[in-house]
PDB file of the backbone (N, CA, C, O) and the ligand in Angstrom, with CONECT records:
HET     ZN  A 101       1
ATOM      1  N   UNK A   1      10.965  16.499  30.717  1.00  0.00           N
ATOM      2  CA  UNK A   1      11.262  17.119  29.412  1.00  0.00           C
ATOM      3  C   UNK A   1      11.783  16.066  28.427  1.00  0.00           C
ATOM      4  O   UNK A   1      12.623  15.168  28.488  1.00  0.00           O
ATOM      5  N   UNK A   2      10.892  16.568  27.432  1.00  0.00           N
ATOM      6  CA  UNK A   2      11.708  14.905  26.088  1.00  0.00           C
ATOM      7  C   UNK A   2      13.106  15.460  25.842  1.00  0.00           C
ATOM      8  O   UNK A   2      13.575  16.488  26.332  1.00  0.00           O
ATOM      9  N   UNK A   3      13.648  14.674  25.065  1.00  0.00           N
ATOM     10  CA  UNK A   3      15.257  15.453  24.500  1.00  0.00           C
ATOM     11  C   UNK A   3      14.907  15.678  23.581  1.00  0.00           C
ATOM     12  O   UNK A   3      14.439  14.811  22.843  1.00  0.00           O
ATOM     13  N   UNK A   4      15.035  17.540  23.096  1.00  0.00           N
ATOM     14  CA  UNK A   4      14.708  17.558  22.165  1.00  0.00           C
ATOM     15  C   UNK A   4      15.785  17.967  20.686  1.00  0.00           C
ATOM     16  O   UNK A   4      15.417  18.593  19.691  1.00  0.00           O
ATOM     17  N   UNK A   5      17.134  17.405  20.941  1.00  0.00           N
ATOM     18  CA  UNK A   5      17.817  16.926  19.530  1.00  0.00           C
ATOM     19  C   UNK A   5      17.069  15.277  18.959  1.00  0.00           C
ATOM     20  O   UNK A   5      17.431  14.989  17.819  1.00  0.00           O
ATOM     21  N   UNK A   6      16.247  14.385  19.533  1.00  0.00           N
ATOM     22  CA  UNK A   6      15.840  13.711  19.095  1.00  0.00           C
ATOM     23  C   UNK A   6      14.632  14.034  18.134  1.00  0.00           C
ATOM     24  O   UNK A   6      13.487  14.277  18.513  1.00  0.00           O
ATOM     25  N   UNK A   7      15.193  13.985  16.476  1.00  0.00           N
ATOM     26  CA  UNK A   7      14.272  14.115  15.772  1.00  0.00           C
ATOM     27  C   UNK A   7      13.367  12.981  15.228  1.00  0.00           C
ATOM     28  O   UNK A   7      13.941  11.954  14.865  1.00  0.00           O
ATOM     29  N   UNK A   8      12.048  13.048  15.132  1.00  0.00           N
ATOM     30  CA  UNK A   8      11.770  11.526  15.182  1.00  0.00           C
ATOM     31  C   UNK A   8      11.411  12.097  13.208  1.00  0.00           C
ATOM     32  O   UNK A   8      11.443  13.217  12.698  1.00  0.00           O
ATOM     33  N   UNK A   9      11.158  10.973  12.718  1.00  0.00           N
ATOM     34  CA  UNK A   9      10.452  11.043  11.706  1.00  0.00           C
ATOM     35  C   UNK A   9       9.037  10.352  11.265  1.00  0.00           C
ATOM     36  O   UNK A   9       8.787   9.153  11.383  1.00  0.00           O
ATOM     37  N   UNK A  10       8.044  11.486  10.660  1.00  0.00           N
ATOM     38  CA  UNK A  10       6.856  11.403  10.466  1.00  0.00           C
ATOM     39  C   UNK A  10       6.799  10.201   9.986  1.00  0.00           C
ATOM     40  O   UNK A  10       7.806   9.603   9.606  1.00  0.00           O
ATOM     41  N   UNK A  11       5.293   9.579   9.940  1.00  0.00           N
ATOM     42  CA  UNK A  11       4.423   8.620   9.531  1.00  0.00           C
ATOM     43  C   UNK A  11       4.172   8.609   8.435  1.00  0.00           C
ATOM     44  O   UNK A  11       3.876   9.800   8.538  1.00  0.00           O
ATOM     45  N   UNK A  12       3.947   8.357   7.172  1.00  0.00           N
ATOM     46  CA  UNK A  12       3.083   8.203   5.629  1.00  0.00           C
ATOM     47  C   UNK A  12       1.798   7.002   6.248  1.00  0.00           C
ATOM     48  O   UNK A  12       1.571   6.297   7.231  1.00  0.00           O
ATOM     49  N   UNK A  13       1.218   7.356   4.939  1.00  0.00           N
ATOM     50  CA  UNK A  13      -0.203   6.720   5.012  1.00  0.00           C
ATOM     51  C   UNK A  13      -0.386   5.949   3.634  1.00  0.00           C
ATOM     52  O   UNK A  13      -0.390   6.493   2.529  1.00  0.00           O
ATOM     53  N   UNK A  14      -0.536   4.593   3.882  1.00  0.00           N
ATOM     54  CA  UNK A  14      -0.168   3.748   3.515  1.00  0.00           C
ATOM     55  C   UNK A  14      -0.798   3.635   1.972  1.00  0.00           C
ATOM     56  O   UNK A  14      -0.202   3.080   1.049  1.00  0.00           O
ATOM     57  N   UNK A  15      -1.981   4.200   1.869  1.00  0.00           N
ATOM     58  CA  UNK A  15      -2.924   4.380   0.993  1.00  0.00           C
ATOM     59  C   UNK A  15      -2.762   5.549   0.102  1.00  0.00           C
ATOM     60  O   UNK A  15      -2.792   5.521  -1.128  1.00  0.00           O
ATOM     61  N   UNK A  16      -2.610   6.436   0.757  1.00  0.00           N
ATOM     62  CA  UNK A  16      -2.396   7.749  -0.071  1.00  0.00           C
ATOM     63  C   UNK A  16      -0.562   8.585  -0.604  1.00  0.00           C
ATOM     64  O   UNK A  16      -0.036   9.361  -1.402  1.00  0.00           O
ATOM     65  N   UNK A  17      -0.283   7.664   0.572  1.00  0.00           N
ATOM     66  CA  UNK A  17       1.260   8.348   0.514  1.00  0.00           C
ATOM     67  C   UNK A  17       1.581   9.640   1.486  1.00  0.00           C
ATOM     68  O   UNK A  17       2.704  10.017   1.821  1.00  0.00           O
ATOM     69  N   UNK A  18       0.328  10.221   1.854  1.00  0.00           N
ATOM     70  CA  UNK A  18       0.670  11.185   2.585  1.00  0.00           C
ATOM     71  C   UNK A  18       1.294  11.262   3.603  1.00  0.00           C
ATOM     72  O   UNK A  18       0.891  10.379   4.360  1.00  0.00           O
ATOM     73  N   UNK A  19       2.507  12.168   4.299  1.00  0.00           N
ATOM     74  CA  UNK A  19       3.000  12.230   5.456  1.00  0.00           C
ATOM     75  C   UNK A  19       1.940  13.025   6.670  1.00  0.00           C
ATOM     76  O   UNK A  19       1.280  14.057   6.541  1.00  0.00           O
ATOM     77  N   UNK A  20       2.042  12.332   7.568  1.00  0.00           N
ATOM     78  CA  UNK A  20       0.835  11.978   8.612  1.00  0.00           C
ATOM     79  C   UNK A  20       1.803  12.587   9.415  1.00  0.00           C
ATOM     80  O   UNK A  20       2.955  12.161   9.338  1.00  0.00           O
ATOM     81  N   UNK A  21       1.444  13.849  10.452  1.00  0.00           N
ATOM     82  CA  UNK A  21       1.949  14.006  11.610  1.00  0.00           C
ATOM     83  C   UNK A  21       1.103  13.539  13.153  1.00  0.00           C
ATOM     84  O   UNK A  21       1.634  13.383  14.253  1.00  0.00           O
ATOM     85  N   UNK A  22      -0.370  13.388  12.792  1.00  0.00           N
ATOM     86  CA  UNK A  22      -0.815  12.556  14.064  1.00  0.00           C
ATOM     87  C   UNK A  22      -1.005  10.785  13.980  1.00  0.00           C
ATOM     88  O   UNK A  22       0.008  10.103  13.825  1.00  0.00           O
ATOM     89  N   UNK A  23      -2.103  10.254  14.073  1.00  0.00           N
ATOM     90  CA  UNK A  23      -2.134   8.964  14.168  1.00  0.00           C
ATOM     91  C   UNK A  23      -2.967   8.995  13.371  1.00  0.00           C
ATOM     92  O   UNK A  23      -2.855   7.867  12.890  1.00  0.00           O
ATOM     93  N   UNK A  24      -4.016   9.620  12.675  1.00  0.00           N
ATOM     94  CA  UNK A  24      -4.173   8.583  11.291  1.00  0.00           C
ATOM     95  C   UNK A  24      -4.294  10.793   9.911  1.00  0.00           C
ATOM     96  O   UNK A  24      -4.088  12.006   9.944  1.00  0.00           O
ATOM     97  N   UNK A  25      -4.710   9.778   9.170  1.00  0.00           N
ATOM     98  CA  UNK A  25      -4.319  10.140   7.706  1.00  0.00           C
ATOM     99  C   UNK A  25      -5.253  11.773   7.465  1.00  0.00           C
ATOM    100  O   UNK A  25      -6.390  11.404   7.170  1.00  0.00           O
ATOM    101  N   UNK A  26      -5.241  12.665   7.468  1.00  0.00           N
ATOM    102  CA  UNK A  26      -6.018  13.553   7.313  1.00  0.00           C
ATOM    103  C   UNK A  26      -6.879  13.752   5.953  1.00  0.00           C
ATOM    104  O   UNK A  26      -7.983  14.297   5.967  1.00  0.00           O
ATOM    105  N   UNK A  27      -6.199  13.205   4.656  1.00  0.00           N
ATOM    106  CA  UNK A  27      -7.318  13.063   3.462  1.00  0.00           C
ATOM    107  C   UNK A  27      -8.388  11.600   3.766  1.00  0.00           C
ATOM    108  O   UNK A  27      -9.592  11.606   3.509  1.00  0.00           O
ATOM    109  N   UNK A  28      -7.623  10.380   4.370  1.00  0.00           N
ATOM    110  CA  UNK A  28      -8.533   8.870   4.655  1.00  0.00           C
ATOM    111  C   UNK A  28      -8.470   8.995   5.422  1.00  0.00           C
ATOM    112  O   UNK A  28      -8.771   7.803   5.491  1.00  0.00           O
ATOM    113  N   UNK A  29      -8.313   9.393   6.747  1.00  0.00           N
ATOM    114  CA  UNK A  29      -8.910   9.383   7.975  1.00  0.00           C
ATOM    115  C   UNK A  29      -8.858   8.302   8.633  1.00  0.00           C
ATOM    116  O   UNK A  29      -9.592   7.984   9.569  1.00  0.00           O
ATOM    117  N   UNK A  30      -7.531   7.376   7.925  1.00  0.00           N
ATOM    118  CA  UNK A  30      -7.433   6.203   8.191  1.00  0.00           C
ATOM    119  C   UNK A  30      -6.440   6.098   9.088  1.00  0.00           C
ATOM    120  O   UNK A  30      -5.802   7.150   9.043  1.00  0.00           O
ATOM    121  N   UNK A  31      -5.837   5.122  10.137  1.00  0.00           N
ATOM    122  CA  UNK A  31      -4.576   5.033  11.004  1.00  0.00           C
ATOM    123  C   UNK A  31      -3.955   3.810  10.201  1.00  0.00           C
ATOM    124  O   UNK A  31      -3.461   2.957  10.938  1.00  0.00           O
ATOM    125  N   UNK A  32      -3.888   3.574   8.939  1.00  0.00           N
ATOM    126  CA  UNK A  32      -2.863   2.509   7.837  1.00  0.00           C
ATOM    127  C   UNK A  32      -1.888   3.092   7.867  1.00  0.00           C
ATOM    128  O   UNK A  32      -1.458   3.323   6.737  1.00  0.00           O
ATOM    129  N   UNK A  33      -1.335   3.438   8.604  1.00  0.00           N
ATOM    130  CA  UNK A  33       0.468   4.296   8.741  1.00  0.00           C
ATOM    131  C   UNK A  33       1.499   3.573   8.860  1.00  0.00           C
ATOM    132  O   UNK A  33       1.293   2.659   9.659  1.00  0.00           O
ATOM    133  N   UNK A  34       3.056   3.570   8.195  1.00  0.00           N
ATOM    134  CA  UNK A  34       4.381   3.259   8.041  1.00  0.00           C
ATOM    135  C   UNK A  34       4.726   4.251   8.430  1.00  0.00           C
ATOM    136  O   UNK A  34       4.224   5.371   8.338  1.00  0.00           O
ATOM    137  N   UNK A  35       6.144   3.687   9.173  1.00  0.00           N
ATOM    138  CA  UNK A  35       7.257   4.584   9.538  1.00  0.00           C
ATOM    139  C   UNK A  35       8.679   3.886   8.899  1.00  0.00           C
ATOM    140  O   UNK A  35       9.889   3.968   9.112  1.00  0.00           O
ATOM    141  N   UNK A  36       7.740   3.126   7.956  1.00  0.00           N
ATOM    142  CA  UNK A  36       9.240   2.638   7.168  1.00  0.00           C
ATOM    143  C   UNK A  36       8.943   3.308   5.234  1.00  0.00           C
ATOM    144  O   UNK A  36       8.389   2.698   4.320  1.00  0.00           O
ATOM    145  N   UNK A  37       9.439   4.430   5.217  1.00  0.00           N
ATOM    146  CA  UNK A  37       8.886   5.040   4.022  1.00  0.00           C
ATOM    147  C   UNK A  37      10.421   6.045   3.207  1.00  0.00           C
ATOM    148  O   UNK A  37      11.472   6.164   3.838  1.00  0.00           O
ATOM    149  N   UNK A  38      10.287   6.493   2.157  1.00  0.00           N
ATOM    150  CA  UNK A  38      11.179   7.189   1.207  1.00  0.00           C
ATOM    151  C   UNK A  38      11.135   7.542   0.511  1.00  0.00           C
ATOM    152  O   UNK A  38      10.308   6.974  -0.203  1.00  0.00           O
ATOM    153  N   UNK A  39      11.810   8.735  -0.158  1.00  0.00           N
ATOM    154  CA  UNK A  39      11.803   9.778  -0.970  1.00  0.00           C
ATOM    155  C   UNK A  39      10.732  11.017  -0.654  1.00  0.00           C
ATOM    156  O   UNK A  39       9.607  11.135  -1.140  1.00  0.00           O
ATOM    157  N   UNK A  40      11.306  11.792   0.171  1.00  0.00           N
ATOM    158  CA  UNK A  40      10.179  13.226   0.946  1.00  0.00           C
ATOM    159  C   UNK A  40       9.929  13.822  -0.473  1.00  0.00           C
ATOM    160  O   UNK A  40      10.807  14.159  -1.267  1.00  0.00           O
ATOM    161  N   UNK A  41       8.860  13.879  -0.616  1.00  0.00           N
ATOM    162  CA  UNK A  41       8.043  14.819  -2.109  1.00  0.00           C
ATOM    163  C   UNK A  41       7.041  16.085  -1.477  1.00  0.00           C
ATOM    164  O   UNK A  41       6.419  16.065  -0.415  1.00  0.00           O
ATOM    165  N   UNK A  42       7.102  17.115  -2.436  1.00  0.00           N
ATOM    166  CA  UNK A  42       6.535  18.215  -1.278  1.00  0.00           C
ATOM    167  C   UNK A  42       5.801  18.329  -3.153  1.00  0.00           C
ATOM    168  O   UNK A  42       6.270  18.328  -4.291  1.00  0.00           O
ATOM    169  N   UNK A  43       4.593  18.403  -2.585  1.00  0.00           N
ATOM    170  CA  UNK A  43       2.953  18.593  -4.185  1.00  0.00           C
ATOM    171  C   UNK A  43       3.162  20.383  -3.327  1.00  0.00           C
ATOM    172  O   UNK A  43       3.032  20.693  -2.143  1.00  0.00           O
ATOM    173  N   UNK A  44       3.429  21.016  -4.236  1.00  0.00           N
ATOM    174  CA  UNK A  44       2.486  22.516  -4.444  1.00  0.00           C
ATOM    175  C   UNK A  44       1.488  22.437  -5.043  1.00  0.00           C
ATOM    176  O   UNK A  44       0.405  22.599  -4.480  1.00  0.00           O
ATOM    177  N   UNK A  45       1.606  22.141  -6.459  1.00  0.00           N
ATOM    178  CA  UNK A  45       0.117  22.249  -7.791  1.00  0.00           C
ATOM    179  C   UNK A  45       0.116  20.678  -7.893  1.00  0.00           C
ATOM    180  O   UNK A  45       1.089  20.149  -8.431  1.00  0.00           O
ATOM    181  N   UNK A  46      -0.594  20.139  -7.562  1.00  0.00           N
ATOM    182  CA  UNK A  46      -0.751  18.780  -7.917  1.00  0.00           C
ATOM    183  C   UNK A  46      -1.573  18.731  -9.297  1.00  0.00           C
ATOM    184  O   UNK A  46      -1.670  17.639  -9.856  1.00  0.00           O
ATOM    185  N   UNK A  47      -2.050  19.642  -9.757  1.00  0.00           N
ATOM    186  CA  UNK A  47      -2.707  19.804 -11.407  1.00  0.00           C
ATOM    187  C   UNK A  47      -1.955  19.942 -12.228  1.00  0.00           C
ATOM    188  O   UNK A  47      -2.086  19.398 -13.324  1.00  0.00           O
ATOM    189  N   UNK A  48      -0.918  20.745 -11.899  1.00  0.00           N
ATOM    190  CA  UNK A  48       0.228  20.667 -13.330  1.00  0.00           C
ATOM    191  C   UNK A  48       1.922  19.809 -12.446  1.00  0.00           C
ATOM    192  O   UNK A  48       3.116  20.052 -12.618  1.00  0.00           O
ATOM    193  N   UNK A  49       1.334  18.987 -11.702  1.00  0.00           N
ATOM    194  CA  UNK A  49       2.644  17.871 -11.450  1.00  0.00           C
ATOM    195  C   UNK A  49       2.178  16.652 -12.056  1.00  0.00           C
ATOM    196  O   UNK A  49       1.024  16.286 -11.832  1.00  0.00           O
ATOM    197  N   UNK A  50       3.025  15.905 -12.880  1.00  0.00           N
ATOM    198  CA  UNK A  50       3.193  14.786 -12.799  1.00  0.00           C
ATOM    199  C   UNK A  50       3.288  13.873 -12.234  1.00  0.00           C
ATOM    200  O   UNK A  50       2.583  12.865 -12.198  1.00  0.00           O
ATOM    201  N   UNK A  51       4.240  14.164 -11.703  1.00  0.00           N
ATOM    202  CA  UNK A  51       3.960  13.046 -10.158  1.00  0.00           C
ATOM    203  C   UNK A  51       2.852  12.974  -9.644  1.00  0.00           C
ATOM    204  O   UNK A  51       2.173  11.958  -9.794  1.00  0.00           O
ATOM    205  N   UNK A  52       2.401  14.068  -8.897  1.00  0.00           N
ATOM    206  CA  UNK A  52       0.926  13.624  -8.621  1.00  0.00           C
ATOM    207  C   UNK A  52       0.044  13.571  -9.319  1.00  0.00           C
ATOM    208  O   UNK A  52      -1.079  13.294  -8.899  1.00  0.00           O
ATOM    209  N   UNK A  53       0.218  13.743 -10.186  1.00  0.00           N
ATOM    210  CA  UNK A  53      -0.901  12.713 -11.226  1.00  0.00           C
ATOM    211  C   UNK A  53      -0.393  11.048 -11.043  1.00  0.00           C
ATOM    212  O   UNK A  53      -0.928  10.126 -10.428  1.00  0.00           O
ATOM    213  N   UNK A  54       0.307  11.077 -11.493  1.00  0.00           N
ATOM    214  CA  UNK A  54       1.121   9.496 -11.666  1.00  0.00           C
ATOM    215  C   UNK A  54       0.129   8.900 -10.395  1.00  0.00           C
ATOM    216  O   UNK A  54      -0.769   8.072 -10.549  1.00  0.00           O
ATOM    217  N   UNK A  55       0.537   9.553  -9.078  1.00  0.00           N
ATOM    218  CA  UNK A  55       0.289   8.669  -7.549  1.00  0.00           C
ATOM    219  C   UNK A  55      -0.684   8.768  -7.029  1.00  0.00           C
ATOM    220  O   UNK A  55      -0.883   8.318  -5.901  1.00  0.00           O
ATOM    221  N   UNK A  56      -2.003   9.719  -8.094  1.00  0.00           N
ATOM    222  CA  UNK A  56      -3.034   9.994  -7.476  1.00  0.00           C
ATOM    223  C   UNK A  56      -3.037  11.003  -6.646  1.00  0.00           C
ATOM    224  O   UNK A  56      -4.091  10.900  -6.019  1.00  0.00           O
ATOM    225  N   UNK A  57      -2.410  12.002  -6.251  1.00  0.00           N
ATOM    226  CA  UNK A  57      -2.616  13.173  -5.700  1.00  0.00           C
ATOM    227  C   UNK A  57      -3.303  14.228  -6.015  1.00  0.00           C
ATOM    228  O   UNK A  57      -3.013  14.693  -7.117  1.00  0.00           O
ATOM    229  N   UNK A  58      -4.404  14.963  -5.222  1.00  0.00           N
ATOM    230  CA  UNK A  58      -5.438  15.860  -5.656  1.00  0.00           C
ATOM    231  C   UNK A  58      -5.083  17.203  -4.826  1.00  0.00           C
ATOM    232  O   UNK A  58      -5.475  18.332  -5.120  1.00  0.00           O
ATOM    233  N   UNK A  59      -4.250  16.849  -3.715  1.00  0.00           N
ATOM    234  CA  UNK A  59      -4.182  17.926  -2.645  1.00  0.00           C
ATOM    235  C   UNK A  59      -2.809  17.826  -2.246  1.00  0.00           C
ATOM    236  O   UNK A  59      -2.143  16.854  -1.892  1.00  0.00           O
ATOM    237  N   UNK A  60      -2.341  19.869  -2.471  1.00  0.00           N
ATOM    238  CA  UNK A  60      -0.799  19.839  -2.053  1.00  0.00           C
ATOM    239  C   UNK A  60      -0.307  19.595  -0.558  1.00  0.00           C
ATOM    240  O   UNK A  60      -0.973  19.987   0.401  1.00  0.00           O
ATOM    241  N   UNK A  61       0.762  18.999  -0.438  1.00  0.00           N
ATOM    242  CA  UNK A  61       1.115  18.930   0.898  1.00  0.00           C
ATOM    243  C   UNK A  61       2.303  17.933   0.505  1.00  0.00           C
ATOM    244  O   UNK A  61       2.784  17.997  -0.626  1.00  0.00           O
ATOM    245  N   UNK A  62       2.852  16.855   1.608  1.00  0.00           N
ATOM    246  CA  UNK A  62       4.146  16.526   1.935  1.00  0.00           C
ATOM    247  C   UNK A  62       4.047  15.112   1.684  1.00  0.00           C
ATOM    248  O   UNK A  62       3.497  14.512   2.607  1.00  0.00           O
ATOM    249  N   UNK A  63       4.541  14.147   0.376  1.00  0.00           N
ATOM    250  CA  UNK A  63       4.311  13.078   0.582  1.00  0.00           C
ATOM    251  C   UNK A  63       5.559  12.158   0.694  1.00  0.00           C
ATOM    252  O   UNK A  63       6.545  12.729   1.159  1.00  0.00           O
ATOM    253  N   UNK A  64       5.753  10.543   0.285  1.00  0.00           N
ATOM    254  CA  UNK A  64       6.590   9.643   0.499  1.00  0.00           C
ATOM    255  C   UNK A  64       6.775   9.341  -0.750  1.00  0.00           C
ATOM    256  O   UNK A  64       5.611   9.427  -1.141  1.00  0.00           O
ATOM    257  N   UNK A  65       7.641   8.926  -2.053  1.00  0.00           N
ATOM    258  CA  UNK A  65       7.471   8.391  -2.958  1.00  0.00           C
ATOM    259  C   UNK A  65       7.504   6.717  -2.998  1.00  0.00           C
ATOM    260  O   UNK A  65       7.101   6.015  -3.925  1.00  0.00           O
ATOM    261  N   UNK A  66       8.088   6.278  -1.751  1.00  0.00           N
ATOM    262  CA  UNK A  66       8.053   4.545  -1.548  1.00  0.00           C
ATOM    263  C   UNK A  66       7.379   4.442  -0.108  1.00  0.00           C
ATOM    264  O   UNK A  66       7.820   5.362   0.581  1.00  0.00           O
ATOM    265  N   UNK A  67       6.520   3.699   0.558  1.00  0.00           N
ATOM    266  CA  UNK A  67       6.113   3.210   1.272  1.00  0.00           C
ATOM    267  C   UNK A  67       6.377   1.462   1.061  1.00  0.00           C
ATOM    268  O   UNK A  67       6.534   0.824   0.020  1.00  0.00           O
ATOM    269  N   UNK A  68       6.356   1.070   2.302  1.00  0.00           N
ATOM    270  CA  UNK A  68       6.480  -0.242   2.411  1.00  0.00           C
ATOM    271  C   UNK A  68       5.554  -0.788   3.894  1.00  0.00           C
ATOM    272  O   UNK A  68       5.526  -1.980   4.200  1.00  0.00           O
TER     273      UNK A  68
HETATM  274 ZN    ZN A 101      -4.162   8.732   3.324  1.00  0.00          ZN2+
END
């Protein structure tokens, strides 16, 4: 059995910003993943957000605002 109070934290994708819960990116389909990332951003309407306009976002879901 894992321990499960160990919370790990998700992946972003390096390209898109998206938070990745498997091994690669579900919009790029890519495995370019950090686990060194910041600021959790959650897109509902990415058409009337700014932000995702700003970062290129087309599709709501859970992103990073800094990747490194
Ligand atoms: Zn991506």
């Amino acid at each position: 059995m894992p321990p499960a109070n160990k919370k790990k934290q998700g992946k972003v994708c390096r390209d898109c910003h998206r938070v990745v819960d498997g091994e690669n990116c579900v919009i790029c389909g890519t495995t370019n993943l950090s686990e060194d990332w910041s600021g959790y951003l959650v897109i509902i309407d990415p058409e009337n957000s700014e932000v995702a306009k700003r970062m290129g976002i087309r599709l709501p879901g859970r992103y990073a605002l800094k990747v490194r």
